[in-house]
Structures are given as C-alpha cells and as structure tokens.
C-alpha positions in Angstrom: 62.8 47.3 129.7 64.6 46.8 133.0 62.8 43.4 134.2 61.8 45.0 137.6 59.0 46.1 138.8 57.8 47.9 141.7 55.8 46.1 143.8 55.0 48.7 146.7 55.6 52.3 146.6 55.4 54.9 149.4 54.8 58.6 149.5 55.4 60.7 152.2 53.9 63.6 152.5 50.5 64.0 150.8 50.1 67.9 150.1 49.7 69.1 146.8 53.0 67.2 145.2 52.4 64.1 146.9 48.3 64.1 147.3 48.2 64.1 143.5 51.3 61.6 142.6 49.8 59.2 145.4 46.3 59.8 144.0 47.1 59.0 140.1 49.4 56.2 140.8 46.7 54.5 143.4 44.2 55.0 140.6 46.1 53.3 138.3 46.2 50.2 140.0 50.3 50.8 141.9 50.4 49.4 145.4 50.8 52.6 147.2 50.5 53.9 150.5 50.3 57.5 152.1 52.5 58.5 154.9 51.0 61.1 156.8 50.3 63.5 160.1 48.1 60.8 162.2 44.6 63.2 161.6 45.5 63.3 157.9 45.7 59.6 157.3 42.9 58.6 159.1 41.5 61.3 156.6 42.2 60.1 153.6 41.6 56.4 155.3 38.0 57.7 155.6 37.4 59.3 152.5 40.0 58.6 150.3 42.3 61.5 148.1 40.2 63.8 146.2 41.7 65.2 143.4 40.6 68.0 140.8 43.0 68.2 138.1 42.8 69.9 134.9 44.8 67.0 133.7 43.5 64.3 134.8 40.1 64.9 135.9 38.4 64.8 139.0 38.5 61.7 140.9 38.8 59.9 144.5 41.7 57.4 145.1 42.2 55.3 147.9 45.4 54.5 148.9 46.4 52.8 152.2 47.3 55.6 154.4 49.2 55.3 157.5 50.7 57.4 160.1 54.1 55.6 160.0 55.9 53.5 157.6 57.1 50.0 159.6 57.2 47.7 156.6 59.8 48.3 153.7 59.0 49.5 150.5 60.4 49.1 147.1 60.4 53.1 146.6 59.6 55.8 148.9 58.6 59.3 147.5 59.3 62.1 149.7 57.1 65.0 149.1 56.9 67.0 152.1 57.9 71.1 152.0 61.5 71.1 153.0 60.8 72.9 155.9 58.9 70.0 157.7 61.2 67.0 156.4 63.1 66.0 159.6 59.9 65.9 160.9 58.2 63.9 158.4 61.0 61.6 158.5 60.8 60.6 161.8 57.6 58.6 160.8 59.6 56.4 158.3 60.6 53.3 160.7 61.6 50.7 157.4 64.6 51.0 155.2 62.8 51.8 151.5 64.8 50.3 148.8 64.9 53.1 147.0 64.5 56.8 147.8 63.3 59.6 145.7 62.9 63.0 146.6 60.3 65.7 145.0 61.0 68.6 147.0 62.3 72.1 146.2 65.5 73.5 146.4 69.6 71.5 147.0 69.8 71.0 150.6 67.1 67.8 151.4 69.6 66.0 148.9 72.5 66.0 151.8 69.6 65.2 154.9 68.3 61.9 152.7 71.6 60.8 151.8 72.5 60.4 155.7 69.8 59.0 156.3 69.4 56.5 154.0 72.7 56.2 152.7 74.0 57.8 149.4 73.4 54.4 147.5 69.6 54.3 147.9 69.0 57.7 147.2 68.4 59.5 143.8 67.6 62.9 142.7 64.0 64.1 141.4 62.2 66.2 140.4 58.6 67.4 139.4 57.2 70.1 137.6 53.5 70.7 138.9 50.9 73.3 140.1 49.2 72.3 142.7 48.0 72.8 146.3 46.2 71.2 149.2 43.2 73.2 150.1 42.4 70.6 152.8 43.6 67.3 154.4 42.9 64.6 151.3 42.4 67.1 148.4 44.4 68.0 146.0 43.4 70.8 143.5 46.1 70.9 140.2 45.6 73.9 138.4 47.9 74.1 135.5 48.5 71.1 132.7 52.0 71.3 132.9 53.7 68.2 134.6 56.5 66.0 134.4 58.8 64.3 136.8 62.6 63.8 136.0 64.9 61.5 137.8 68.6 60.5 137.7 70.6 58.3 139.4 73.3 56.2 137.8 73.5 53.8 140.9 69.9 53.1 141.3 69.4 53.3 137.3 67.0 50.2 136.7 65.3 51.1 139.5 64.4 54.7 138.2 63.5 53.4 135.3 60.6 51.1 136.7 59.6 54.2 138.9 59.2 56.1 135.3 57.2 53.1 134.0 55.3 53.3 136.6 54.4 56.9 136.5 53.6 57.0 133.2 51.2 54.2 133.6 49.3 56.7 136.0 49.7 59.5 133.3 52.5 61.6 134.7 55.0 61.7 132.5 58.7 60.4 133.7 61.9 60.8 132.2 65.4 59.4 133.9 68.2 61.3 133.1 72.0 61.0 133.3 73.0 64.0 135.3 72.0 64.8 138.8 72.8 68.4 138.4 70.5 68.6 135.1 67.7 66.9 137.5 67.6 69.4 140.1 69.1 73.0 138.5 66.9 72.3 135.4 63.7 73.2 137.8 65.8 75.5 140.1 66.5 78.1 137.8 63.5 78.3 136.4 61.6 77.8 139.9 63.6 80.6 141.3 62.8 82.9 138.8 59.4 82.4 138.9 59.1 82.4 143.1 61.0 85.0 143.3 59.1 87.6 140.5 55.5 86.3 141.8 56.1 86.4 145.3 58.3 89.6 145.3 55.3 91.7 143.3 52.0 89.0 144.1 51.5 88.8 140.5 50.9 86.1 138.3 52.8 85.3 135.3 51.3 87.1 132.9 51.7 90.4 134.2 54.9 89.8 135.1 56.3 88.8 131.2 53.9 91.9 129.8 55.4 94.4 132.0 58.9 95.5 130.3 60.6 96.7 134.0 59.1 93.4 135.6 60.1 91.4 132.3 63.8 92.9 132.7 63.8 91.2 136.4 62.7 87.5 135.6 65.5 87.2 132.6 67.8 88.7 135.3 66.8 86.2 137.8 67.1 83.3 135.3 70.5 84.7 133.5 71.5 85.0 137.2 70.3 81.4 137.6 71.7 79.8 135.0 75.4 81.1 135.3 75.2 79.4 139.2 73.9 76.2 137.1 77.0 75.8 134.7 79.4 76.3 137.2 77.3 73.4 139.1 77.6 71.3 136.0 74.4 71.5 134.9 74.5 72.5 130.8 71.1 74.4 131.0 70.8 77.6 129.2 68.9 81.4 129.6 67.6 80.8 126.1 65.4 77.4 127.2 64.6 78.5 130.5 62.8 81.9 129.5 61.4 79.4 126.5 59.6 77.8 129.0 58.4 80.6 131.1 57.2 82.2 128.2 55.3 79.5 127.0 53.8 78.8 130.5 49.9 80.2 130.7 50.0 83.7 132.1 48.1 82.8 135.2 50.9 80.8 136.8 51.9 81.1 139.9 54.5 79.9 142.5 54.1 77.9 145.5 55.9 80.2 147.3 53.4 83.0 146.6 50.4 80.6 147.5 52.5 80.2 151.0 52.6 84.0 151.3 48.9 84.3 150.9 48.0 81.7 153.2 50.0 82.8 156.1 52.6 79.7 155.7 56.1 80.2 155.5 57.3 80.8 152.4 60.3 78.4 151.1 62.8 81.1 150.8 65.5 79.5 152.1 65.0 76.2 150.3 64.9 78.4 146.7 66.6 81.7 146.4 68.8 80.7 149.1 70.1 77.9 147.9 71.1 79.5 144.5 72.7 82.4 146.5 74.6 79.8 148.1 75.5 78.1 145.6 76.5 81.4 143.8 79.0 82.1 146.9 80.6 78.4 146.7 81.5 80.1 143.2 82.7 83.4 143.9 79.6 84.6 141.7 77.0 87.1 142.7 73.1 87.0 141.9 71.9 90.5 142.6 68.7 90.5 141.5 67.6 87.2 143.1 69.5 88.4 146.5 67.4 91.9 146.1 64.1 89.9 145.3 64.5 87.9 147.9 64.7 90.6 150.6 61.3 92.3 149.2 59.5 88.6 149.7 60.9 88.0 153.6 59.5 91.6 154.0 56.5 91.1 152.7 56.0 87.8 154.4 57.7 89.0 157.8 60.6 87.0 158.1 64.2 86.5 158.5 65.5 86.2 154.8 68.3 83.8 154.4 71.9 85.0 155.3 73.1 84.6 151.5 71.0 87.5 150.5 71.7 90.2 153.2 
C-alpha cells in the first residue's frame, strides 16, 4: 500500500471511455468530476451518466460536471478522441497533480507532457468497448476491460489511481514500462481497426475467413516488429491469443466512427505505427495498404506514412 489516496479525481472528456470510467468510479463513492462541452455538462448535471454495461449493469451516476476545470485535482483522466484534445484542453484552467491519459495512439503523449510537464504525466491505457450514443450515456458492449498504467516518476501515485479503479470494478494494473503500456494495446488495436474498418466486419468473420485471417496476423506480425524495436517485449503469439479469444462480434472504434459519419482515428492508430515503423527503417505493408482502403471508404486524406 502506498499511503495515499486520491482525494478528487477529474475526467475529461465523457464519451464512451470516459462516460463509463467517470460513471463507475462516481458510483463507487470517488470524488469525481466531469469535464465537458458546456451543453454536455449541464447534461449530465441534469440527469446524471447513464450507463448500460454488460459488466457492470445498468445504472445512473452523478458526478459533478463542469464545463471547465478551475480548481486542482489530485488526478486528471483525459479521455477525449485524439482528434479533439487541444480543444478539450483548453477547458483545463488548474494544474492536476497527476495526469493520465486513455486515449489511442503515441502522439497525445508528447502534447500532455508540454503541457503539463513530463513529471506529472504518465502513460495509460484502457482496454474497453464502448460508445456514446448520446450526451450522458454510455453503452459498454463487450466484458473485456482493464486499464494499465506506468510511470516510474509518479509510481505511488498510479498505484492509488489502480486502487481506486478497482474499487469501482475496473480492473488496474501499473506497470514498469511505458512502451509495454501503450504498444501492448497498439498492436493489437491496430490490427483490429484496421481489419474491421478496412472490410466493415466484425471479428468473427474476420478470424473465420482464411484470406481475411492471413491480413490481421500480418497487421499484428507487422505490429509487433515496430513494438520491439520501440522497446516494448510484446509478442505475435500473445497478441493473436488475445484476438482470438475476443467474442466474434467485436468491433473497433474506428469502424463505429466510419458508420456514424465521424472521423475515423486513422492517423492516431495506423499512422502512428507507420511512423514509428519509418523512425526504424522498417516497413508495414499490410497496415500501410489497409489503411488506404479505410480513408477511401471514409473519404479522407489517409496519413502521409501510408501513401
């Protein structure tokens, strides 16, 4: 035990990430308030976070929400898309203790680490499905979840933010590796964007059908070779473990994006393996190729790694 505790904890950005971490820590009893778009606070203000989860149940938290954050906090939790994060941060006025991101992708580690300074900030991740259908409700689809966190600098401090997530039923882990931390869910994120967004299939379909099979272990062999030469010791073997044990109608957030006519996070995912790849003099074909299909398909620029 580390002797500290957490005595106020923000979260900025409440989609589906941060709707449902806000929503189970508020309901178990952690000081915690949502930092949001001005209609969206006064939102959940109103009526609370409603959450549907296969894991935890359905239920309605209430969390203070605001639409800016002018009184420091012992941990802020960003969880915006990466897309809108200089945005969002614009509505963080205090200086948070402690700093922890749950986004996708490399690059937001660099933009929080200016702004807060590279002492108070520490790498997470989380492992979830889930979505917001509307302002204040959260809908988690898929029992898998888990959040893991390293920073050797802000260790104690991590480890009361695990504490405190598992009190709320999410399991934490803190790790000693930020490269574990964040290529652990790359590669396997990246594989699984770029299959279900590139051919709008779940899962299931994907692992059943040999020629689409052949693409996701390329994409996570491709992955994974990036990873090592990034430090990170994570292996083909465990990653298509996972994926294979994953229920067959996962999707991706990426693909959800597609559907609903938002931009897809292509740059935050495929991109930043590709360039990563190219820091390393390595190539990733089959996520570069992938990654072209899903900008057509959801009529945009892709990144510049991939042309």
């Amino acid at each position: 035990m580390t002797g500290i505790t957490l005595h106020s904890i923000a979260v900025l950005g409440p989609g589906g990430v941060g709707g449902f971490v806000a929503g189970a820590l508020a309901r178990a009893g952690s000081p915690v308030t949502v930092v949001a778009r001005e209609e969206t606070a006064r939102t959940i203000a109103e009526h609370g976070l409603r959450v549907q989860s296969v894991r935890l149940g359905d239920f309605t938290a209430r969390p203070a929400a605001v639409p800016a954050l002018t009184a420091p906090v012992d941990a802020l939790l960003v969880a915006t898309k990466a897309g809108g994060l200089n945005e969002a941060l614009d509505r963080v006025e205090a200086e948070p203790r402690l700093v922890v991101p749950l986004l996708n992708g490399l690059d937001h580690m660099a933009t929080l680490r200016e702004r807060f300074g590279a002492e108070r900030v520490a790498t997470g991740t989380i492992r979830i499905e889930a979505d917001r259908p509307a302002p204040g409700r959260v809908v988690q689809t898929s029992p898998f979840l888990r959040v893991d966190l390293a920073g050797p600098h802000v260790q104690a401090e991590l480890e009361a933010l695990a504490a405190a997530l598992e009190a709320a039923a999410i399991p934490a882990q803190v790790l000693e590796s930020e490269a574990e931390v964040l290529w652990r869910k790359l590669v396997r994120l990246n594989a699984l964007a770029c299959t279900t967004s590139a051919y709008d299939l779940p899962l299931g379909p994907i692992r059943s059908t040999p020629e689409l099979r052949a693409e996701l272990q390329a994409a996570v062999r491709e992955g994974v070779e990036v990873a090592r030469a990034e430090g990170a010791t994570v292996t083909a073997a465990e990653v298509m473990a996972e994926l294979v044990d994953a229920h067959a109608e996962l999707g991706s957030s990426m693909q959800r994006d597609i559907a609903a006519g938002r931009e897809p996070e292509l740059d935050q995912i495929p991109g930043a393996v590709l360039r990563a790849a190219a820091r390393h003099g390595l190539r990733c074909p089959t996520v570069a190729r992938l990654t072209l299909t899903i900008a057509s398909r959801a009529g945009i620029e892709p990144p510049a790694a991939a042309r």
